[in-house]
Residue, then its C-alpha position, 0 to 999 in steps of 0.5 A: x534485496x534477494x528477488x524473493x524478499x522483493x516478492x513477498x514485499x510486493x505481496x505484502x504491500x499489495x495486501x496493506x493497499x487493500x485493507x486501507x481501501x476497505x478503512x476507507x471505505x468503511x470509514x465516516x471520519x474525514x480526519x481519518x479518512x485523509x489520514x488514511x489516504x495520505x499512507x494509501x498513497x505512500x504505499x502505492x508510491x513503494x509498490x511502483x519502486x518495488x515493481x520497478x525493481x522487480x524488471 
C-alpha cells in the first residue's frame, strides 16, 4: 500500500471508530449495541495493523 493510501486508510478508519463510539452511545438495543461493539473492535484491530505498517 503507497504511504498515502495507508494514510487516508488510517484517517478513514479512525473516522468509522468515532461514529460507532457515538451508535454506541446513542443506542438502547443491547443486540445492536454488541452488534456494534464487535465491528468497534475489528476496527481497532485494523487500525493497530495499519499503525503498524505505517513505522
Amino acid at each position: 500500500m503507497a504511504p498515502e493510501e495507508l494514510e487516508a486508510a488510517i484517517e478513514s478508519t479512525a473516522k468509522k471508530i468515532h461514529e460507532l463510539l457515538e451508535q454506541i452511545g446513542a443506542d438502547s438495543d443491547p443486540q445492536e449495541k454488541r452488534r456494534l461493539e464487535r465491528r468497534l473492535k475489528e476496527l481497532r484491530i485494523l487500525q493497530r495493523w495499519q499503525l503498524g505498517q505505517r513505522s
